[in-house]
Backbone as a ProteinNet text record, in pm:
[ID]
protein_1_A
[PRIMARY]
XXXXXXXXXXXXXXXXXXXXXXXXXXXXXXXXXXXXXXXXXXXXXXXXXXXXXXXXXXXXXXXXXXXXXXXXXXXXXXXXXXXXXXXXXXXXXXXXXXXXXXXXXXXXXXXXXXXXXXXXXXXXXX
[TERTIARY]
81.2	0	85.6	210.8	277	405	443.7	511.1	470.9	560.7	507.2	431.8	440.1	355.3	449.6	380.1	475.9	514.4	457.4	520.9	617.8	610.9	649.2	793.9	784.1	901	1004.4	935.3	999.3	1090.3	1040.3	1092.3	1040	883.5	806.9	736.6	760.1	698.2	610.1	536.6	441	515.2	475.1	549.5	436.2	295.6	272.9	130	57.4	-133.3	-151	-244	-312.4	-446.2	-581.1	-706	-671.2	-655.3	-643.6	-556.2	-429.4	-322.1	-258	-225.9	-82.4	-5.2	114.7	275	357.4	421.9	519.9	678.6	736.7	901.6	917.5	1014.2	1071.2	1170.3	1271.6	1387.8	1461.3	1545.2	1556.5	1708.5	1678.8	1784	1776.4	1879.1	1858	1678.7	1626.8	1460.8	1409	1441	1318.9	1390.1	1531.9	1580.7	1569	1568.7	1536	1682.7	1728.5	1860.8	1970.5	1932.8	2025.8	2018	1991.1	2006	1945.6	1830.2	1702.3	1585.4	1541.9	1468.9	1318.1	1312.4	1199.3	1077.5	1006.3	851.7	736.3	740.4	705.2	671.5	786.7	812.9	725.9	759.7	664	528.7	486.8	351.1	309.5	366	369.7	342.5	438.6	433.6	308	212.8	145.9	-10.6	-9.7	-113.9	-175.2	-34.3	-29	-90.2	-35.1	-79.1	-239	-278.2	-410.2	-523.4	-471.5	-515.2	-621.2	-473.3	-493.2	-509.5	-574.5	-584.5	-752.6	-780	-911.4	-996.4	-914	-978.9	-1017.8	-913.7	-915.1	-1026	-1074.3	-1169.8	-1338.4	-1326.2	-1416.9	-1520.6	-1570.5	-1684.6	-1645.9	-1560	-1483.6	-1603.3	-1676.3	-1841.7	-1873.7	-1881.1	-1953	-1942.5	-1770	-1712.3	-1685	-1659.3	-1629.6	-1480.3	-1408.7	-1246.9	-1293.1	-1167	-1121	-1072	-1083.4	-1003.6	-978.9	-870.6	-809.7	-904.5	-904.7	-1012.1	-875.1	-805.7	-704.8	-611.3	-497.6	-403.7	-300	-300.8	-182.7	-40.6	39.3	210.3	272	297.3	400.5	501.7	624.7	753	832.7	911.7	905	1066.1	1151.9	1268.1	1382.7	1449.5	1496.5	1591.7	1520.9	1615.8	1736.8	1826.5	1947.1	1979.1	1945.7	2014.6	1908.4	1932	1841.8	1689.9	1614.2	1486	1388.8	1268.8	1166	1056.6	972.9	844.3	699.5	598.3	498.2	374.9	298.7	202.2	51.8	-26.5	-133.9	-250.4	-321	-427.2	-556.7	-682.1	-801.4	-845.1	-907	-938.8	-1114.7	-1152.2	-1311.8	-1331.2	-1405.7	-1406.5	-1616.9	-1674.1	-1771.3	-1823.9	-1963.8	-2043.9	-1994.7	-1929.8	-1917.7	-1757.7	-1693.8	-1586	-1536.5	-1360.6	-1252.8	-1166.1	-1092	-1008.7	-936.5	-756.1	-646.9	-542.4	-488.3	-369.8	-231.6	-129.1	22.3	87.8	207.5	317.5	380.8	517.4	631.6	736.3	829.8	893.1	1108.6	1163.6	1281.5	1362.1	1496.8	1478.5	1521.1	1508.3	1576.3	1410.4	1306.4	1155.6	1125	1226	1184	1064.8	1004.3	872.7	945.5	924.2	1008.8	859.6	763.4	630.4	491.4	402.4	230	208.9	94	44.8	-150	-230.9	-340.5	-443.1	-503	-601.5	-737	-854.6	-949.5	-988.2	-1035.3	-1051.5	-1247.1	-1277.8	-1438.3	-1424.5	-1518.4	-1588.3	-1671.3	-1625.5	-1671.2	-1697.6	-1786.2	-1788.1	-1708.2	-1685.4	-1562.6	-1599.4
-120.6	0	127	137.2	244.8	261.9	182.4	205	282.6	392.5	476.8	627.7	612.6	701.9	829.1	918.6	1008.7	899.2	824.1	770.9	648.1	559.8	461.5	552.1	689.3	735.7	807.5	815.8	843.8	746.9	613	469.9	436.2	478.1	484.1	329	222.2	57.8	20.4	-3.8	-60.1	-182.3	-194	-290.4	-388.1	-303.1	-405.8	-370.4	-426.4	-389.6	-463	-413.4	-509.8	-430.8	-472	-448.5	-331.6	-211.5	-95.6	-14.8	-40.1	17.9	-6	64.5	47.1	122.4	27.1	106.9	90.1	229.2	163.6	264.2	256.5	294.7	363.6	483	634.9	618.8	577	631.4	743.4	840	967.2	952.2	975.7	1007.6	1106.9	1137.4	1273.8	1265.9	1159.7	1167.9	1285.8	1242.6	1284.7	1381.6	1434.7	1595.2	1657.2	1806.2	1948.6	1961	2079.8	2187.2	2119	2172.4	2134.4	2028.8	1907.2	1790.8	1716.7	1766.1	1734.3	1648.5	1599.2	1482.1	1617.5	1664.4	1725.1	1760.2	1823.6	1824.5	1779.3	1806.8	1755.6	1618.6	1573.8	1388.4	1343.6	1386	1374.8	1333.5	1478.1	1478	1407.9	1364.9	1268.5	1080.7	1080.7	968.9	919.2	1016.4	1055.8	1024	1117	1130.1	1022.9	926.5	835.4	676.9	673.3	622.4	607.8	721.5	748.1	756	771.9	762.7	649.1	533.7	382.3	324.1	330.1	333.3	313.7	447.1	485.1	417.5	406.6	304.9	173.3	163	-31.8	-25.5	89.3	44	86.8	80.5	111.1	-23.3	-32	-164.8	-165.4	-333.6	-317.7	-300.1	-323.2	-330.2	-165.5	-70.8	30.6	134	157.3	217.7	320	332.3	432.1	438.5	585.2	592.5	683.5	720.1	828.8	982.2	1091.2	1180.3	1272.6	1318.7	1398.8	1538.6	1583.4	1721.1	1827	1774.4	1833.1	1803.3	1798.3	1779.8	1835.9	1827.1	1868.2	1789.4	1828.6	1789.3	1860.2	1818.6	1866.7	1830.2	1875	1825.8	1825.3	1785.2	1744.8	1745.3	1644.8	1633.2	1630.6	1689.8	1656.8	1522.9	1429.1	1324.1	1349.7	1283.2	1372.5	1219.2	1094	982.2	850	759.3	634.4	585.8	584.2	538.5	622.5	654.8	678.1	542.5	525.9	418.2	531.5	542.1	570.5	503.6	551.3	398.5	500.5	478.7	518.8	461	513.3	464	567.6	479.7	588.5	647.5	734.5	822.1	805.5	795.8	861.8	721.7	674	642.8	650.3	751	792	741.6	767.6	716.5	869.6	951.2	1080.6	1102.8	1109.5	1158.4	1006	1051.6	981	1087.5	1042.2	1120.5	1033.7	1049.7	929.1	1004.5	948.7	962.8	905.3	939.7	960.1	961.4	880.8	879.2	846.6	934.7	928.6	902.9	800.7	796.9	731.5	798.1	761.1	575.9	561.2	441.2	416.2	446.5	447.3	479.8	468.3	511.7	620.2	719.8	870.3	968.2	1008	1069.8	1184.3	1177.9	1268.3	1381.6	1332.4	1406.2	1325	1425.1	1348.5	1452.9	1334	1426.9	1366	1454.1	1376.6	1444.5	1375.5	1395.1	1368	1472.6	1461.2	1419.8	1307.7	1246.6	1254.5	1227.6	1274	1128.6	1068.9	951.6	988.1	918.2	952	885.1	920.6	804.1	800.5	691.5	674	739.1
0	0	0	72.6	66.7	-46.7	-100.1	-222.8	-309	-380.3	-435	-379.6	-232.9	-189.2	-167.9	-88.4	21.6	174.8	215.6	336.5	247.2	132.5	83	17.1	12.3	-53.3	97.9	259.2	311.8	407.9	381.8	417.1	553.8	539.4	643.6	641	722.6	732.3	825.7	787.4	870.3	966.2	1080.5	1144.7	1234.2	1313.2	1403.2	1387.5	1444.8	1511.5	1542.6	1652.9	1737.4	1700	1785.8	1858.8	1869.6	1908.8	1940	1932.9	1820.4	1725.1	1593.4	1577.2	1440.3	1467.5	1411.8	1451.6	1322.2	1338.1	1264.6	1220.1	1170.9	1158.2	1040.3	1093.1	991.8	1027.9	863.7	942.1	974.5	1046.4	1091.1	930.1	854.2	723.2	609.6	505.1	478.8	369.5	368.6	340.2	415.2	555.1	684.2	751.5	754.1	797.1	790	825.5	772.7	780.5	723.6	656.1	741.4	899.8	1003.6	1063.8	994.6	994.8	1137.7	1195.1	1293.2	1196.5	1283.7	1169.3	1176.9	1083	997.7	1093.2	1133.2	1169.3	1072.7	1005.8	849.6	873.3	851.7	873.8	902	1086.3	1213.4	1169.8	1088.8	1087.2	979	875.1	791.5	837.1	925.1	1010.9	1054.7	1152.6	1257.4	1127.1	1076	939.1	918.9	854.3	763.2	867.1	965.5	1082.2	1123	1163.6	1174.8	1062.7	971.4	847.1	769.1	827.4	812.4	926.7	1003	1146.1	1146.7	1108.6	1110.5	959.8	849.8	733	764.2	889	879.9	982.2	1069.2	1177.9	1088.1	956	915.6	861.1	821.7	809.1	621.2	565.8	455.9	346.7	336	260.6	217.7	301	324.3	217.2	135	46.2	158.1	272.5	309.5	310.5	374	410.6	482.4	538.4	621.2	575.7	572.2	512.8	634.6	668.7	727.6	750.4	879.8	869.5	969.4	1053.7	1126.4	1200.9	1179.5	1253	1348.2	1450.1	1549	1547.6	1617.8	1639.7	1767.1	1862.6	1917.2	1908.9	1898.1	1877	2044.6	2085.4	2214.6	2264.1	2135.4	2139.6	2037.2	1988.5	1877.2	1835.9	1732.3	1686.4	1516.3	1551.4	1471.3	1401.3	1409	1395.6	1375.3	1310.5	1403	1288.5	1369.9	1358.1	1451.6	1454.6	1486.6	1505.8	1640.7	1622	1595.3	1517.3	1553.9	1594.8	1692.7	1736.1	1760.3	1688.5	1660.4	1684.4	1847.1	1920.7	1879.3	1870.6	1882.8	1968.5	1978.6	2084.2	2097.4	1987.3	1913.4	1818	1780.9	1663.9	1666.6	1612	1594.7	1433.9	1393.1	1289.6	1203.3	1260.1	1125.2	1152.8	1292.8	1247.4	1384.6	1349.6	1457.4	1487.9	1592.2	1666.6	1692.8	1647	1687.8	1735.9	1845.2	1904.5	1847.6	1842.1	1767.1	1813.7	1936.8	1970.4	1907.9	1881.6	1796.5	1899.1	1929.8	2005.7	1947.4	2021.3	1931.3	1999.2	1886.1	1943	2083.4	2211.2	2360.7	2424.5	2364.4	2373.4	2478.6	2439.9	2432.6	2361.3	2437.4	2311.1	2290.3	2134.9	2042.6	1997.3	1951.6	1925.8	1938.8	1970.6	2020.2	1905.2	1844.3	1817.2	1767.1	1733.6	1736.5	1606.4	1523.2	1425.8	1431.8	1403.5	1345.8	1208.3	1146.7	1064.8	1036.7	907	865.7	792.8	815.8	774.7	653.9	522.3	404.3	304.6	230.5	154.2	7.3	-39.2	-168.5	-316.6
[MASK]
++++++++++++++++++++++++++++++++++++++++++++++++++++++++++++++++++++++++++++++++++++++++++++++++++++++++++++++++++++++++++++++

């Protein structure tokens, strides 16, 4: 699904889910840096997005033609990572008949939270 994408071009992988998440791995490289070589806010929120995104598609009923589309997003940035890998792990908050609300820990690899961050998503049809 992500090949080809913006997360499939930032070497962003899906890695885990359970019942009440998805996770998964950015690596902090010159993809995902800004100028002075800090892994990007951008990224972050790229990460975080992309997460909740598919998060909130898969908790949808597969029949319905519905998806998810993005209505707003937040980021706090928290710590700066310079090196490494990033985990993001993307819990719901909401998951309502019109909209969702998902939670976004970005954490680096020593599981430091690097950025939270959380989206409003609109339930829509295809």
């Amino acid at each position: 699904m992500l090949p080809g994408t913006a997360p499939g071009n930032l070497g962003i992988v899906l890695t885990e889910h359970g019942p009440d998440f998805l996770r998964a791995t950015m690596p902090v490289d010159q993809r995902t840096k800004q100028p002075f070589g800090l892994l990007h806010g951008g990224s972050s929120v790229l990460l975080a997005e992309t997460l909740a995104s598919l998060g909130g598609y898969l908790c949808l009923d597969p029949g319905s033609g519905q998806q998810l589309a993005g209505l707003e997003i937040n980021a706090n940035h928290l710590k700066a990572v310079t090196e490494g890998e990033v985990t993001g792990t993307a819990r719901p908050i909401h998951l309502g008949r019109t909209t969702q609300v998902w939670e976004v820990r970005i954490e680096d690899a020593a599981g430091r939270l690097v950025c939270i961050s959380r989206m409003t998503g609109a339930v829509v049809g295809r």
